[in-house]
C-alpha positions in Angstrom: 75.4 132.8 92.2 73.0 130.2 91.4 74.2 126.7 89.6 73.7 126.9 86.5 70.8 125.0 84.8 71.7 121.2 82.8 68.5 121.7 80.9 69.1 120.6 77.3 68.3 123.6 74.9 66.4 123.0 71.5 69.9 123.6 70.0 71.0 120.1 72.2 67.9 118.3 71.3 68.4 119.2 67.7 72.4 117.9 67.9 71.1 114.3 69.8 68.5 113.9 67.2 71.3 114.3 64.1 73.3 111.9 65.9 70.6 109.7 65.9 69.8 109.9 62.2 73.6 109.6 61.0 74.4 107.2 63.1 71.5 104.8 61.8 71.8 106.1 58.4 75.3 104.6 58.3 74.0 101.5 60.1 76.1 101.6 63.2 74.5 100.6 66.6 75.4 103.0 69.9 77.5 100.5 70.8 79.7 100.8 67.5 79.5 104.5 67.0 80.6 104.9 71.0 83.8 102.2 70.3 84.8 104.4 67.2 84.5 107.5 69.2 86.6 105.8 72.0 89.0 104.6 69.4 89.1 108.0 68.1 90.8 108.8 71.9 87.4 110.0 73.6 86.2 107.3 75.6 82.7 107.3 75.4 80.4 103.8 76.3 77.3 103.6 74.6 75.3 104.1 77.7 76.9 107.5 77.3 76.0 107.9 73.8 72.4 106.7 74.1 72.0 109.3 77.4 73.0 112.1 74.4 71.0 111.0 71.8 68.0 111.0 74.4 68.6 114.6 75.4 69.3 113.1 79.1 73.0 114.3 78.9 75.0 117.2 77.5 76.9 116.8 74.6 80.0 119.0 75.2 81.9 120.4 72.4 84.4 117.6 72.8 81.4 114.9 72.1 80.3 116.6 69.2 83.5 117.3 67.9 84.4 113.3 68.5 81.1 112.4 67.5 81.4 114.0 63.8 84.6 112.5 63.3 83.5 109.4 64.4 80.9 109.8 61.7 82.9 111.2 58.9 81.0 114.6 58.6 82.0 117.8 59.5 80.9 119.0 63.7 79.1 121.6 61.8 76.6 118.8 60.4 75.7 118.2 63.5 74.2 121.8 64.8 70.6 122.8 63.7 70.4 124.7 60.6 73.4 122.9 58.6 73.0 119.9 56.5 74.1 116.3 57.2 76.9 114.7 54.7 
């Protein structure tokens, strides 16, 4: 069986772009957002966090999930088609 493509869907891209827009929204540099995510008991460094929000590395449900509480909204805000809190 052939490995399985890393390519970022538009469903991805759309997730790393609400991120984005949260995380600035709430003023927070990658840097914060990636120290309350690791303080949240996911370590994440913000070289991580910027890879995701450039669509140059998955975001796994355990990001997302981490991510969103991270951000006080819920994971759902984060996935195309639902609104940000």
């Amino acid at each position: 069986m052939p490995p399985r493509s890393l390519e970022i869907g538009p469903a991805g891209i759309q997730a790393a772009r609400a991120i984005e827009i949260l995380r600035t929204e709430r003023g927070l540099s990658q840097r914060q957002l990636a120290g309350r995510v690791t303080a949240l008991g996911h370590p994440m460094s913000n070289t991580m966090l910027s890879r995701i929000e450039r669509a140059q590395r998955r975001c796994d449900v355990d990001d997302l999930i981490s991510i969103a509480e991270a951000l006080h909204v819920p994971a759902l805000a984060l996935l195309p088609g639902r609104s940000a809190a």
